[in-house]
C-alpha positions, -999 to 999 in steps of 0.1 A, spaced: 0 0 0 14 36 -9 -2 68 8 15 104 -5 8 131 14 6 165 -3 9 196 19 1 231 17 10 238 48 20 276 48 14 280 10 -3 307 -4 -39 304 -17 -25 311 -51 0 287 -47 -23 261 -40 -47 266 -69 -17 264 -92 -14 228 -77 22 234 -66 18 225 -35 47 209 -15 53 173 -20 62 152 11 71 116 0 54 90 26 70 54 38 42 32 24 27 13 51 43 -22 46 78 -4 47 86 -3 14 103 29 -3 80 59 -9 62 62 -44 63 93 -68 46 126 -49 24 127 -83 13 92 -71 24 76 -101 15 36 -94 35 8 -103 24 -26 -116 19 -57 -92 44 -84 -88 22 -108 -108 21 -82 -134 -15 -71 -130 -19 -34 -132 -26 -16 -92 -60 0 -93 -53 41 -84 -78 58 -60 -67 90 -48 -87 110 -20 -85 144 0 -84 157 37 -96 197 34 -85 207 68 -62 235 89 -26 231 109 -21 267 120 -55 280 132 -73 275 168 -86 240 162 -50 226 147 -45 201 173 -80 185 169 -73 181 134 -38 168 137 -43 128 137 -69 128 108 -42 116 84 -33 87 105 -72 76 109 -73 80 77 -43 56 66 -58 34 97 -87 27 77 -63 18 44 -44 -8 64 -77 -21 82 -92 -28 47 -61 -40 35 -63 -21 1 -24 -34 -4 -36 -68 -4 -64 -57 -35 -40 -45 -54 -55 -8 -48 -25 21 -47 -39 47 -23 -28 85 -23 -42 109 2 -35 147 3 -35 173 25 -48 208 18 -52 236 44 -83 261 38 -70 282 73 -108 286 81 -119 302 52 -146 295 24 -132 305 -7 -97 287 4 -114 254 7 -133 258 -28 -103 263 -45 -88 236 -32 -118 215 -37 -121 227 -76 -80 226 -82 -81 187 -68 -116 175 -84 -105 190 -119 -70 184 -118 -57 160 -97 -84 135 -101 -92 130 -65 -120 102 -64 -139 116 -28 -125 146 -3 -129 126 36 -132 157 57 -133 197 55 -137 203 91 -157 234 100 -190 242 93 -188 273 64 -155 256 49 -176 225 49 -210 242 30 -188 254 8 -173 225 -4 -204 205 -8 -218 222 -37 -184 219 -55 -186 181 -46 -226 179 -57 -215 198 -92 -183 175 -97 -200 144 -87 -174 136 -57 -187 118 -25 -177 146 2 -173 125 34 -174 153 66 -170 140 100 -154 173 120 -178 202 111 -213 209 133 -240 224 109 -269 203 108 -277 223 74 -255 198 60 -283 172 66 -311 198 62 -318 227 35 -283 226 21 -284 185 19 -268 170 -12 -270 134 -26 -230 134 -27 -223 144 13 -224 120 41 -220 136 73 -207 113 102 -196 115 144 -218 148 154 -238 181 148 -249 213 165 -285 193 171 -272 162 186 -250 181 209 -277 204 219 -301 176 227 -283 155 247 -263 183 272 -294 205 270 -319 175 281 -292 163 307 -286 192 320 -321 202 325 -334 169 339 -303 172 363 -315 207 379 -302 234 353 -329 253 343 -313 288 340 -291 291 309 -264 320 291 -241 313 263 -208 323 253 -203 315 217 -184 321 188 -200 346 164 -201 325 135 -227 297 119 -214 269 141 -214 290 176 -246 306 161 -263 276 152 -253 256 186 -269 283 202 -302 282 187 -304 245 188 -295 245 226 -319 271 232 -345 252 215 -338 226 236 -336 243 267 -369 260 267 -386 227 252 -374 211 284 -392 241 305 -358 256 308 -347 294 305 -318 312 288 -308 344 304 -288 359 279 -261 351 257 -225 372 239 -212 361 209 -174 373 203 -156 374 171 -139 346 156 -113 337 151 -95 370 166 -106 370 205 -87 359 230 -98 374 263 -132 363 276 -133 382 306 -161 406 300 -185 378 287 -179 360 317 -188 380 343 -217 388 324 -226 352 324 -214 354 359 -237 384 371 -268 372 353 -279 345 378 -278 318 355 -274 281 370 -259 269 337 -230 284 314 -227 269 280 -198 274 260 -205 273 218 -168 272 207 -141 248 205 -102 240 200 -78 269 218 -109 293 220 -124 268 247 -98 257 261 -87 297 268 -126 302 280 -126 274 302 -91 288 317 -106 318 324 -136 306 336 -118 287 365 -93 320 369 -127 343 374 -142 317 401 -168 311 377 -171 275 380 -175 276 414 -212 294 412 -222 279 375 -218 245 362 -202 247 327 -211 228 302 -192 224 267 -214 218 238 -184 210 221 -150 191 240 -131 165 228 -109 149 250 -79 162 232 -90 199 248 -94 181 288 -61 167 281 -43 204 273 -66 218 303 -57 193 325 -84 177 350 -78 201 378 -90 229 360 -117 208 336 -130 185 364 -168 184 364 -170 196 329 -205 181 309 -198 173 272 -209 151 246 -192 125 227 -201 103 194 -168 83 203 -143 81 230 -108 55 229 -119 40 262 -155 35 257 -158 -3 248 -134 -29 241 -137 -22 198 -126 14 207 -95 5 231 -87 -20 200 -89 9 171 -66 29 195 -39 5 199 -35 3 161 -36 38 156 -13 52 184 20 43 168 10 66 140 -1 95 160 14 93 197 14 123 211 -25 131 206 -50 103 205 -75 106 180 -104 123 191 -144 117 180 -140 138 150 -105 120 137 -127 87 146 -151 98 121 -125 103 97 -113 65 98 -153 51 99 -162 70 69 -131 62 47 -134 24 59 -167 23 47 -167 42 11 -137 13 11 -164 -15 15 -188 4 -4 -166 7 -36 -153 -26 -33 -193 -41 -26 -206 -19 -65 -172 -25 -81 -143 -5 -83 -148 10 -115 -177 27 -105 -160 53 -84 -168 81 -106 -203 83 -103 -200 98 -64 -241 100 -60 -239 60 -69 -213 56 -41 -228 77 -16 -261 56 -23 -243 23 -19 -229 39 15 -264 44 26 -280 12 15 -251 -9 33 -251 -9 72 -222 1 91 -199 -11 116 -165 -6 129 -144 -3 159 -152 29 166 -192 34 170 -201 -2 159 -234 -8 143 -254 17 129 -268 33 89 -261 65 67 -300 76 68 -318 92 35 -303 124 44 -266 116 47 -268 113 84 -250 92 100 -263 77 130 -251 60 159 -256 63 200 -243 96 219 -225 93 249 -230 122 276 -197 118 297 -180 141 322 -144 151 329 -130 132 358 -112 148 389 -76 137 395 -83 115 417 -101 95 390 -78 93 368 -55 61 358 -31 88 339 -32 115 313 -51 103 287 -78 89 310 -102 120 310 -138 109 306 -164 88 321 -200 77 308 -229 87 328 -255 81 295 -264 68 264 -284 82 242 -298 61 215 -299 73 179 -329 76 170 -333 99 198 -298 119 196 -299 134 162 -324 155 142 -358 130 132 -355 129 93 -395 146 91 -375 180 107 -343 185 87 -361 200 53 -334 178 31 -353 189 -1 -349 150 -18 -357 135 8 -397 123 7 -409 119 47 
């Protein structure tokens, strides 16, 4: 099996859409020498000719979430060994292109590798506008755009498309399982501190809904610009001063990890509980338990969950030891394993027609060491059971990267969006 890696890290946008971005030459799996950067194959040694399917990670290295994003590329080649594509005679070439959270960054990327480097199906462009973006760019080209890191439920909804599966989370499944938790648990008094674009805005509005549905209240709210703030202060004692039993925080990567630091600098913690609509356990890990003890979050996925997830981990650490893959790299590896079966179950050759594989996807159950059994739905939604989970105190823990534990399940059917509510415009309910 060969996997080349193209970066862009640092180029220009220019640069990128010229397609001269940096080769990096990559030790193919097996330990064999590295093949061309252009991903030139080679034949097999019983002469048959390697079957070429090249594929794309949209994603960014520099800005607030680049530590999230960091271990996709080894999910991803996870998934190539796990399906053994060396063993099919399938050479494999994965590039990585960096839209540094902008729209019009990831569409040229999108366009430049779709019309001229013949990538078969991008796996992952991992924020919510990037993500939009990029789907109608995959609907008009015919690519299967696999998403697993950004929030919008849009994706599923108005702005659905035939070619997109969207896997691990969204803004409604995180809003329906903290905000109904919390509720039933006592926390009926809500305010929000968000980032102020459509992810932050729309994980506040789904929250909210939530919140009031479950007789809740919400007492106010700030949204701050993204991605240029860095103090919190001022929204937090607002949050602080308003009364509210409940602070919810609509914002991710270094921006929450820098919130929830300031949170515990302001004493804020010790008069609200905090609740993150969005942690992985990546951010608990850089926090550290005795400031993110007692934290409420929500997880699709988590390495110590079950025995199939402390399996997929062992496999995957060696290529990514420093930080364990988080729910959203998880994703990364479920999707690409199972466009894998799904092009091998309708016949290689068939690749092209991305609606037809995205179809296949959907009419084939899923399953994998990561969230098990479960099915792509009409929409492209992937479903599979939520997991609300809490940060553990020190005294909890077995050692660093033992961070969360399960309080509740949350089946399905009940944790995402019911298909009769998203508006996906060809879908018939």
């Amino acid at each position: 099996m060969s996997i080349t890696r193209r970066s862009a890290l640092g180029a220009a946008l220019g640069t990128m859409a010229a397609g001269a971005t940096t080769g990096v030459r990559a030790q193919r799996a097996d330990g064999a020498g590295a093949q061309r950067a252009d991903g030139a194959g080679a034949q097999r040694a019983d002469g048959a000719t390697r079957r070429k399917l090249k594929l794309g990670i949209i994603t960014d290295l520099a800005g607030p979430y680049a530590d999230l994003n960091r271990p996709s590329m080894a999910c991803a080649q996870q998934a190539l060994e796990d399906f053994d594509v060396a063993g099919r005679g399938w050479d494999v070439e994965i590039l990585l292109g960096q839209h540094f959270d902008k729209a019009d960054n990831a569409v040229t990327i999108a366009r430049h590798w779709f019309d001229q480097e013949g990538v078969d199906a991008v796996l992952d462009v991992n924020t919510s506008a990037t993500s939009l973006a990029v789907a109608g760019i995959a609907r008009e080209k015919n690519r299967p755009l696999l998403l697993s890191g950004p929030g919008t439920a849009e994706l599923t909804g108005r702005q659905c498309s035939p070619n997109t599966v969207h896997w691990t989370w969204d803004t409604y499944m995180l809003a329906k399982s903290s905000g109904t938790a919390m509720v039933r648990r006592g926390g009926t008094s809500w305010y929000f501190v968000a980032a102020d674009y459509s992810f932050g805005q729309q994980l506040v509005r789904d929250t909210r809904a939530v919140v009031e549905g479950q007789g809740g209240r919400v007492l106010g709210s700030a949204f701050y610009p993204f991605p240029s703030t860095t103090d919190f202060s001022s929204m937090l004692l607002r949050a602080k001063a308003s009364g509210a039993g409940v602070l919810a925080l609509g914002n991710a990567g270094a921006d929450l990890i820098n919130t929830i630091k300031q949170a515990h600098e302001f004493g804020v913690n010790r008069g609200m509980s905090i609740v993150s609509l969005l942690t992985y356990d990546t951010d608990v890990r850089v926090l550290g338990l005795e400031v993110a003890q007692g934290l409420m979050t929500t997880q699709a996925y988590y390495w110590d969950l079950n025995d199939r997830t402390r399996a997929f981990n062992a496999r995957v650490r060696p290529k990514t030891p420093a930080l364990w893959p988080n729910m959203a790299n998880a994703g990364i590896y479920a999707a690409t394993l199972h466009y894998l079966k799904a092009l091998a179950d309708m016949g290689f050759e068939q690749r092209a027609d991305g609606a037809a594989v995205v179809a296949r996807m959907k009419a084939m159950p899923t399953d994998d060491d990561c969230f098990g059994p479960g099915r792509i739905r009409e929409d492209g939604r992937k479903l599979h059971p939520a997991y609300l989970m809490q940060v553990k105190t020190p005294a909890e823990s077995r050692d660093r990267y033992d961070v969360l534990k399960l309080l509740a399940t949350v089946a399905p059917d009940e944790a995402f969006r019911p298909l009769r509510e998203g508006g996906c415009p060809f879908v018939r309910t």
